[in-house]
LUMPA-694692 format. One record per residue: chain; x, y, z of N, C-alpha, C, O in turn. Coordinates in steps of 0.02 Angstrom, whole numbers, plus 50000, padded with zeros to 5 digits. Layout:
! residues N
<node chain="A" n_c1="X" n_c2="Y" n_c3="Z" ca_c1="X" ca_c2="Y" ca_c3="Z" c_c1="X" c_c2="Y" c_c3="Z" o_c1="X" o_c2="Y" o_c3="Z"/>
...
END
This chain:
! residues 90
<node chain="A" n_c1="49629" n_c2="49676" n_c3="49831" ca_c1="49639" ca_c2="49735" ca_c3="49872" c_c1="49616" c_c2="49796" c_c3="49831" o_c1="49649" o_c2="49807" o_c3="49780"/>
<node chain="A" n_c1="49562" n_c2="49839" n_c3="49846" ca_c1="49532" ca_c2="49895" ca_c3="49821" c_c1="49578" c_c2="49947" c_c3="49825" o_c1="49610" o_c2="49945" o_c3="49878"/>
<node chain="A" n_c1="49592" n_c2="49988" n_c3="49791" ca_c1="49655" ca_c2="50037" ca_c3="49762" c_c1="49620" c_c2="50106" c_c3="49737" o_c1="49618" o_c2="50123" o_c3="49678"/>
<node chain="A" n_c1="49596" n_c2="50140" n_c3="49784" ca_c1="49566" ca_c2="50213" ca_c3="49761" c_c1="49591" c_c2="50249" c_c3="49669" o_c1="49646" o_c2="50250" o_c3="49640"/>
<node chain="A" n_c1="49546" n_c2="50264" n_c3="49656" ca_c1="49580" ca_c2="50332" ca_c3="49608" c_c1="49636" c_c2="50352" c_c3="49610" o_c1="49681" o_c2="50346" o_c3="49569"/>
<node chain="A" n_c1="49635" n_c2="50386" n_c3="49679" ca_c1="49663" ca_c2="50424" ca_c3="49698" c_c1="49760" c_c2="50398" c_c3="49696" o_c1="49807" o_c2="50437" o_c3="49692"/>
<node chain="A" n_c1="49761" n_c2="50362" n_c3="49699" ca_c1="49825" ca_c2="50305" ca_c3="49740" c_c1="49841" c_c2="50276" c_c3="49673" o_c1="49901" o_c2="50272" o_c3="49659"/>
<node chain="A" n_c1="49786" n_c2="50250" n_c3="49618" ca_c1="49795" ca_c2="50219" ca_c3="49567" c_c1="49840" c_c2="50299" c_c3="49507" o_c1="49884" o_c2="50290" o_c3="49464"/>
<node chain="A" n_c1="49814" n_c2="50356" n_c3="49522" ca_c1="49840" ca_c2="50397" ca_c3="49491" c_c1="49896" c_c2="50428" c_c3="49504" o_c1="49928" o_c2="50453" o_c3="49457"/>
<node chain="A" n_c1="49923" n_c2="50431" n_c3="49579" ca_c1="49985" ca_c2="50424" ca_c3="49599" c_c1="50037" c_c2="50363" c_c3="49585" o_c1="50097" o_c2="50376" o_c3="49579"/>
<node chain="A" n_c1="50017" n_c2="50312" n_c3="49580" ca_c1="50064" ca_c2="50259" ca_c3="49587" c_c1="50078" c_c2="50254" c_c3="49486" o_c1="50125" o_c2="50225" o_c3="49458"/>
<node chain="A" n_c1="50017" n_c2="50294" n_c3="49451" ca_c1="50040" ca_c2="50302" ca_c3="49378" c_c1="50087" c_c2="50339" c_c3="49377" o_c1="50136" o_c2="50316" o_c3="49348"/>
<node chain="A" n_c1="50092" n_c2="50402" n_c3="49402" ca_c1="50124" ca_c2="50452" ca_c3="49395" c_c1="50209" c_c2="50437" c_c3="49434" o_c1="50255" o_c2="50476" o_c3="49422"/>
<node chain="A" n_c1="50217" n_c2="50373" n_c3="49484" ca_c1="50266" ca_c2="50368" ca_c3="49493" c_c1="50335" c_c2="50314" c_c3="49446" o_c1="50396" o_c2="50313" o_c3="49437"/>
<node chain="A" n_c1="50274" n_c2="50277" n_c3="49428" ca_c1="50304" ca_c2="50227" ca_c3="49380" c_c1="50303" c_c2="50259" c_c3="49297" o_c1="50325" o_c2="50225" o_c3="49251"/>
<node chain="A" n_c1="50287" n_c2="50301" n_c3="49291" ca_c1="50277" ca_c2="50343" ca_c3="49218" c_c1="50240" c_c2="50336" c_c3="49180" o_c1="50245" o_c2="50356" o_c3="49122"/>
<node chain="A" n_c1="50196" n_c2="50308" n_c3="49202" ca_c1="50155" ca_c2="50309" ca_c3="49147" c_c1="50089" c_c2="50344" c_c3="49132" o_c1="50041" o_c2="50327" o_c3="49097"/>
<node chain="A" n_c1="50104" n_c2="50413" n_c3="49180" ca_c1="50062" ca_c2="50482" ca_c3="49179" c_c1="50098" c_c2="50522" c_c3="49216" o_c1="50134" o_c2="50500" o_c3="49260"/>
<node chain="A" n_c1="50092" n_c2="50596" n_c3="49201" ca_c1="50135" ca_c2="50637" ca_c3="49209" c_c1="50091" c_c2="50678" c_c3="49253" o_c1="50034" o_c2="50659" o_c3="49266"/>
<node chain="A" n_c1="50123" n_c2="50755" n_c3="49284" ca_c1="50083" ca_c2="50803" ca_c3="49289" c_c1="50007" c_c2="50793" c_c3="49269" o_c1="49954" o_c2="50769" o_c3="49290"/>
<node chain="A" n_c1="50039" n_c2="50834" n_c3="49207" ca_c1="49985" ca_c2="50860" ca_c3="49152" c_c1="49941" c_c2="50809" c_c3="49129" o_c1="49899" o_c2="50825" o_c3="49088"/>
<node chain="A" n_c1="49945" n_c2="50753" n_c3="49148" ca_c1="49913" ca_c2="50671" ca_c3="49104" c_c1="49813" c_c2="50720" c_c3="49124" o_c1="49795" o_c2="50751" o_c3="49174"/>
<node chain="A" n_c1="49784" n_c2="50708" n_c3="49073" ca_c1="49715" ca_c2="50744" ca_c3="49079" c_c1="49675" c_c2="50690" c_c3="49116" o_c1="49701" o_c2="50635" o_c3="49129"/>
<node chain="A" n_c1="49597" n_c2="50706" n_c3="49139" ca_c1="49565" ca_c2="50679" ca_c3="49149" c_c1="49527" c_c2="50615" c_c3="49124" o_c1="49498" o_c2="50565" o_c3="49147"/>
<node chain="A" n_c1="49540" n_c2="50640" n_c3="49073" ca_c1="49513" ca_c2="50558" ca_c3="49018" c_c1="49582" c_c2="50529" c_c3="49010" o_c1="49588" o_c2="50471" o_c3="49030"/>
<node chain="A" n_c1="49637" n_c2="50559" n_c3="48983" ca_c1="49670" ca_c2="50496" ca_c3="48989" c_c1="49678" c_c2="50462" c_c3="49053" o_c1="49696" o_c2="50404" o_c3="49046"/>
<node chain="A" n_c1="49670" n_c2="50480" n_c3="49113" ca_c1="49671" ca_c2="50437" ca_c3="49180" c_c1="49612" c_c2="50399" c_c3="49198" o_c1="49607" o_c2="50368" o_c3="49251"/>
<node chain="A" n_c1="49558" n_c2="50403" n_c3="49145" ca_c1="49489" ca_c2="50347" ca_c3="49158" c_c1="49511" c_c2="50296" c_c3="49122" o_c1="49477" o_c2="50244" o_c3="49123"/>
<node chain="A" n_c1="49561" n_c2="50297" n_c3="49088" ca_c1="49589" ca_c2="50249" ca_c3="49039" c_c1="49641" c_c2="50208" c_c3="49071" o_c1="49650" o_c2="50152" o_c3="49047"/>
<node chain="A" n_c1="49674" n_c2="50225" n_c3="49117" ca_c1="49718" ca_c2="50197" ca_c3="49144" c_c1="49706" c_c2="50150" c_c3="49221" o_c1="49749" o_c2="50114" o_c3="49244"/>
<node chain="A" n_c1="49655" n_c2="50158" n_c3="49243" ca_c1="49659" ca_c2="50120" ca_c3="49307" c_c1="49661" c_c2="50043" c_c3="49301" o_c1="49698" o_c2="50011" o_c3="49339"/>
<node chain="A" n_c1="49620" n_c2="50010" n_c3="49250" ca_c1="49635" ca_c2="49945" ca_c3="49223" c_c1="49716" c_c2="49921" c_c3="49245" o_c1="49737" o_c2="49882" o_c3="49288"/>
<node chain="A" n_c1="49743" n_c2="49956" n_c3="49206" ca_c1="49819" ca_c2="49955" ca_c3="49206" c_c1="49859" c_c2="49914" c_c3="49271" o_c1="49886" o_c2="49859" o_c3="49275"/>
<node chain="A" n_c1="49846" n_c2="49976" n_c3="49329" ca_c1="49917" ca_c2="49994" ca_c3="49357" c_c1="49867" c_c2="49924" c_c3="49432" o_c1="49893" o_c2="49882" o_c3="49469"/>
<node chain="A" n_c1="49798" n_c2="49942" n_c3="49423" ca_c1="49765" ca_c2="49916" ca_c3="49488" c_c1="49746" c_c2="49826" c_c3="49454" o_c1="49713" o_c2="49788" o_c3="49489"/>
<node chain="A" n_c1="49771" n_c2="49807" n_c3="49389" ca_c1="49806" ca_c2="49750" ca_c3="49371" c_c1="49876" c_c2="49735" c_c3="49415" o_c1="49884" o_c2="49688" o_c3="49454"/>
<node chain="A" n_c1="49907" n_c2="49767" n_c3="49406" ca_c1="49985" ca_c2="49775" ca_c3="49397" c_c1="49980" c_c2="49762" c_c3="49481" o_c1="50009" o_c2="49716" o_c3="49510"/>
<node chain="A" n_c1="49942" n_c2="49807" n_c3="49509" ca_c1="49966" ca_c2="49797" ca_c3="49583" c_c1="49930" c_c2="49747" c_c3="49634" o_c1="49936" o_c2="49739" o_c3="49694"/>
<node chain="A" n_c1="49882" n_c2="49709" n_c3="49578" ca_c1="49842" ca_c2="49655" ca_c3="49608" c_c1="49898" c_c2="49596" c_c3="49608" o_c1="49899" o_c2="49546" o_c3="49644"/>
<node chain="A" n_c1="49948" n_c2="49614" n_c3="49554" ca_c1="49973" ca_c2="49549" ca_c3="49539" c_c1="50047" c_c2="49537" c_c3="49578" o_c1="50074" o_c2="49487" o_c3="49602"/>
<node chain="A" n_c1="50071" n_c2="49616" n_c3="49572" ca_c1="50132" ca_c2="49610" ca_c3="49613" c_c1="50112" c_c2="49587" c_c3="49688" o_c1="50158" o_c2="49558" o_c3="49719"/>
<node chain="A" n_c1="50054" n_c2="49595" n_c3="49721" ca_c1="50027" ca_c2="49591" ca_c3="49798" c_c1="50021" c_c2="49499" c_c3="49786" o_c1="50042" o_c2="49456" o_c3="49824"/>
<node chain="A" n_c1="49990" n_c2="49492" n_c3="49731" ca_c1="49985" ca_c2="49399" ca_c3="49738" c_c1="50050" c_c2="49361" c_c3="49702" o_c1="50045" o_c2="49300" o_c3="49698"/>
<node chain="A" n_c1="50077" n_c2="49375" n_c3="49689" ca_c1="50164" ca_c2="49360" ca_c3="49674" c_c1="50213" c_c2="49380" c_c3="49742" o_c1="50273" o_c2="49365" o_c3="49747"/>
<node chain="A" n_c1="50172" n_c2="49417" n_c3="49794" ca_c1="50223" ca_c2="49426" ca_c3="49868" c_c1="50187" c_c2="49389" c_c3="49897" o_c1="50224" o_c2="49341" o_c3="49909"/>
<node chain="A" n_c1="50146" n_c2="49379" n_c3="49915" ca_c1="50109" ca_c2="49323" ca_c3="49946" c_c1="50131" c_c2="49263" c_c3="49922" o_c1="50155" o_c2="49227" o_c3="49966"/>
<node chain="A" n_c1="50130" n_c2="49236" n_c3="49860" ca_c1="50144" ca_c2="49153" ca_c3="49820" c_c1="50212" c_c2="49156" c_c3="49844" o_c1="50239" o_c2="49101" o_c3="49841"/>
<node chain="A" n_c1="50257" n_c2="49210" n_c3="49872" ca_c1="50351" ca_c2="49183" ca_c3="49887" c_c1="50360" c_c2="49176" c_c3="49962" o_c1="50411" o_c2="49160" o_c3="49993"/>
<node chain="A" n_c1="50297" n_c2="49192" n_c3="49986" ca_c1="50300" ca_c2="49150" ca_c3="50075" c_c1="50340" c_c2="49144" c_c3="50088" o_c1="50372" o_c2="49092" o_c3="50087"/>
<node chain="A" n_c1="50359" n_c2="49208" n_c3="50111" ca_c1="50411" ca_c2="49255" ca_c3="50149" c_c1="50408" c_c2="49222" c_c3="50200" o_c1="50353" o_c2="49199" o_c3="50214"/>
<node chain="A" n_c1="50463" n_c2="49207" n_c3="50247" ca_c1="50428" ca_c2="49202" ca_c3="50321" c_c1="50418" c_c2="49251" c_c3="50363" o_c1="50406" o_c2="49233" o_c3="50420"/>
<node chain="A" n_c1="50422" n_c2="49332" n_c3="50348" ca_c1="50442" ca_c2="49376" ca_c3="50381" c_c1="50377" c_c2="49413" c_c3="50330" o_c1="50395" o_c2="49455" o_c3="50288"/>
<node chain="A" n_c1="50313" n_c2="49398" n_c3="50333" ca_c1="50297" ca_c2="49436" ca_c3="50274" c_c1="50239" c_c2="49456" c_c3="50307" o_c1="50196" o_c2="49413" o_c3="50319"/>
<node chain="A" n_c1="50227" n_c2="49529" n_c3="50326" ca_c1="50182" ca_c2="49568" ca_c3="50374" c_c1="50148" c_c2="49614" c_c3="50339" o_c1="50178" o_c2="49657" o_c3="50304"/>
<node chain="A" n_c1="50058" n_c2="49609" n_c3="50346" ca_c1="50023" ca_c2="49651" ca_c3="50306" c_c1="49985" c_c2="49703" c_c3="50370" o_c1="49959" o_c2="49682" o_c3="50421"/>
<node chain="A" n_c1="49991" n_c2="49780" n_c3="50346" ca_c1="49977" ca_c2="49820" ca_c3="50383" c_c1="49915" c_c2="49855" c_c3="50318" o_c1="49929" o_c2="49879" o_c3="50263"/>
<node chain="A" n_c1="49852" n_c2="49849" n_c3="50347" ca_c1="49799" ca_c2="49867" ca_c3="50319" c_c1="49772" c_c2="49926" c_c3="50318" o_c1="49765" o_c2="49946" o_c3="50375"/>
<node chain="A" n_c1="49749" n_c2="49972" n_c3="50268" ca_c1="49735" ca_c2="50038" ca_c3="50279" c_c1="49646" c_c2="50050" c_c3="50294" o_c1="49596" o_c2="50026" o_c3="50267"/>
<node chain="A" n_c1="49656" n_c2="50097" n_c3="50349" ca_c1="49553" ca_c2="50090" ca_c3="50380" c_c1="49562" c_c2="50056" c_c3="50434" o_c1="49508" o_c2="50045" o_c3="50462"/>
<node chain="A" n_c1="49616" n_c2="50031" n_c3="50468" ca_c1="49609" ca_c2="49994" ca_c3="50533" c_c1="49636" c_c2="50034" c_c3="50578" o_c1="49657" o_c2="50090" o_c3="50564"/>
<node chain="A" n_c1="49640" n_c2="49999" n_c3="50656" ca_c1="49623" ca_c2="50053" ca_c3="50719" c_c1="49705" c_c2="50036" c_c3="50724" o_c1="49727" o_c2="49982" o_c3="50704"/>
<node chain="A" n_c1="49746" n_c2="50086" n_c3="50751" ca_c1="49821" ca_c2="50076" ca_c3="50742" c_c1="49837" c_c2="50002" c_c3="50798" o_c1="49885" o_c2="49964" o_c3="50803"/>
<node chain="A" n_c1="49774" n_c2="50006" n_c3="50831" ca_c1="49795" ca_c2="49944" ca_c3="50880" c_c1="49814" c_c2="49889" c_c3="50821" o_c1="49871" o_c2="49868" o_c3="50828"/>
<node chain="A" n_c1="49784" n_c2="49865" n_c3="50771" ca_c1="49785" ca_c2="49809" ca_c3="50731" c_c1="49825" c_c2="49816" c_c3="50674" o_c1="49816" o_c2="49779" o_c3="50626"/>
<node chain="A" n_c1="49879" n_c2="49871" n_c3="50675" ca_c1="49934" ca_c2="49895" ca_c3="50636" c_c1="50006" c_c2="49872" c_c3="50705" o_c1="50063" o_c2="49854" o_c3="50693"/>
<node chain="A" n_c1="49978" n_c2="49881" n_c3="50761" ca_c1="50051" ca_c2="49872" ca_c3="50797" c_c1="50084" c_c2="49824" c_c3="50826" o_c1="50138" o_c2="49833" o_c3="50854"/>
<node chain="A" n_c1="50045" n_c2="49756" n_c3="50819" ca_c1="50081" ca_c2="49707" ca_c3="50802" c_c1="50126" c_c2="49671" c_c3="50729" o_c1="50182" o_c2="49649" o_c3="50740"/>
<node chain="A" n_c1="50103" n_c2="49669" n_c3="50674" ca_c1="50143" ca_c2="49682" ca_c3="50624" c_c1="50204" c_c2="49719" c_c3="50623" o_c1="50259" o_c2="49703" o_c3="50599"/>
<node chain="A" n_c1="50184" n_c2="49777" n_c3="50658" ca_c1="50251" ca_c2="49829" ca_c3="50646" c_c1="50298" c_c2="49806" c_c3="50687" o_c1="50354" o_c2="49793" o_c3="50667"/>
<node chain="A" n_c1="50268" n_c2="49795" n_c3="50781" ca_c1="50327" ca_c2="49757" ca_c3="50811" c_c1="50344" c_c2="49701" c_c3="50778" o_c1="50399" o_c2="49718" o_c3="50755"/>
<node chain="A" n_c1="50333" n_c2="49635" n_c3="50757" ca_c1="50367" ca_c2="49591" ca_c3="50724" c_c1="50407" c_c2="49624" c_c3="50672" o_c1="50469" o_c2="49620" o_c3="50671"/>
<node chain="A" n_c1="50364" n_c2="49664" n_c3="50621" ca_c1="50421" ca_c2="49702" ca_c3="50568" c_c1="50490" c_c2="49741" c_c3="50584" o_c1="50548" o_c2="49736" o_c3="50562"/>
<node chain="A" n_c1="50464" n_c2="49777" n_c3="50624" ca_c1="50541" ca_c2="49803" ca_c3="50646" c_c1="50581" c_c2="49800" c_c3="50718" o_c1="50618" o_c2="49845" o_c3="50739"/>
<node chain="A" n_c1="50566" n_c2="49733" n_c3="50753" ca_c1="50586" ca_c2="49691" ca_c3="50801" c_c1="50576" c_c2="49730" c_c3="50858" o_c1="50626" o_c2="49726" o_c3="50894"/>
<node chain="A" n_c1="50510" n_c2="49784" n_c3="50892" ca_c1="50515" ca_c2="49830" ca_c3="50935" c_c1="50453" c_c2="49800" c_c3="50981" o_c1="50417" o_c2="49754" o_c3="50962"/>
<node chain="A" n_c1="50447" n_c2="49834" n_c3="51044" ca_c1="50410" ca_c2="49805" ca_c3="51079" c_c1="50338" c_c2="49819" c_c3="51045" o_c1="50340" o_c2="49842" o_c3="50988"/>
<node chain="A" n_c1="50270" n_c2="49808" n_c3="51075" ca_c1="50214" ca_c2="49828" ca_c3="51052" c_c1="50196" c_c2="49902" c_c3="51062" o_c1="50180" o_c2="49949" o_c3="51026"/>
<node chain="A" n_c1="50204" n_c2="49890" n_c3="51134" ca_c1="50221" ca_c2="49979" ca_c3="51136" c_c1="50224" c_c2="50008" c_c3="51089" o_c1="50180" o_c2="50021" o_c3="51049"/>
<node chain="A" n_c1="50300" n_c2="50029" n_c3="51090" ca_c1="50327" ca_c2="50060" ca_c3="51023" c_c1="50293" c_c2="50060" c_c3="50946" o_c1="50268" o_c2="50103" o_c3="50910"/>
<node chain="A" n_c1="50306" n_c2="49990" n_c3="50942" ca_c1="50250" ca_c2="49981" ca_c3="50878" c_c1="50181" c_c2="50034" c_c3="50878" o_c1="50177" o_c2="50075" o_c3="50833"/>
<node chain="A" n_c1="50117" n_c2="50028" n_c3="50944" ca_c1="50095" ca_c2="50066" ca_c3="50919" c_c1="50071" c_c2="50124" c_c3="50941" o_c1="50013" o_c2="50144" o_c3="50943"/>
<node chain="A" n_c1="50137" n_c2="50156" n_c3="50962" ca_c1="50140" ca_c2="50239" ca_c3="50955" c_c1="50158" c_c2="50262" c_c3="50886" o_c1="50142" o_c2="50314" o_c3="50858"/>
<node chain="A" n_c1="50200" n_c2="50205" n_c3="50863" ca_c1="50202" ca_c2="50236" ca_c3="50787" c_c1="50170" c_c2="50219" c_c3="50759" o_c1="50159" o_c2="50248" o_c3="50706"/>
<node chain="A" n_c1="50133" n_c2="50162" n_c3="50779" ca_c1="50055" ca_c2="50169" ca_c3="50693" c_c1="49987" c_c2="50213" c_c3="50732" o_c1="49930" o_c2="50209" o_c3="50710"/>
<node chain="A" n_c1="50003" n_c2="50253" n_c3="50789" ca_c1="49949" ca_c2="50290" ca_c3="50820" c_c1="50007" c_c2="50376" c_c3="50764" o_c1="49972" o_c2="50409" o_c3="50726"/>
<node chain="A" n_c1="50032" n_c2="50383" n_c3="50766" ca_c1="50084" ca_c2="50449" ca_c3="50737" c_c1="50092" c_c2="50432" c_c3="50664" o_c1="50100" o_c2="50482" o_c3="50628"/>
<node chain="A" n_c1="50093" n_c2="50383" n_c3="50636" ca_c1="50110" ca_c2="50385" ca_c3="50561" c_c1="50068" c_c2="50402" c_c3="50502" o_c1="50010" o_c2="50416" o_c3="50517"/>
<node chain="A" n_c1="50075" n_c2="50404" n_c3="50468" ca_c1="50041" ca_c2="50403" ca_c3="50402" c_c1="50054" c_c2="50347" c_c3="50367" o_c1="50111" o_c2="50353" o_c3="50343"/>
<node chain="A" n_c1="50026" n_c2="50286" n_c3="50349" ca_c1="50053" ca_c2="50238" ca_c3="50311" c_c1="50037" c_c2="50244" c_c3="50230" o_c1="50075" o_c2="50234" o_c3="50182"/>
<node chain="A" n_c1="49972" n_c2="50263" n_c3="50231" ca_c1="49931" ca_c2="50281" ca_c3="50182" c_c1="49932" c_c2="50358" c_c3="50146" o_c1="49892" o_c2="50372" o_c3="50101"/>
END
């Protein structure tokens, strides 16, 4: 799963291991890291075959977000997708 800059430098900054202030070079240094880290936690949730385990993809048309969501949070489709047509997931 491809993990922007952008997302890879937020998700540093939430787990600590860049701050504010973290500069520009030290964050060319870091994407290795975290877009490791989150390749592996994503294939370690997948290998525990959940039976309840629903992937909502970012770049898709909310139609193909609102089934997931109804199974995820037990609502009709409808519902489901007025809220992935209104949300921000990403």
């Amino acid at each position: 799963m491809p993990h922007t800059d952008d997302h890879l430098q937020g998700h540093t900054r939430r787990v600590g291991l860049a701050r504010e202030r973290t500069t520009a070079t030290n964050f060319e240094a870091l994407p290795p890291i975290p877009r490791n880290d989150l390749a592996r936690e994503i294939e370690a949730k997948r290998d525990q075959q959940f039976p309840k385990f629903y992937r909502i993809r970012k770049n898709v048309a909310p139609e193909d977000s609102a089934d997931p969501l109804a199974k995820l949070l037990g609502i009709e489709q409808e519902k489901a997708l007025e809220i992935a047509r209104n949300i921000i997931f990403f």
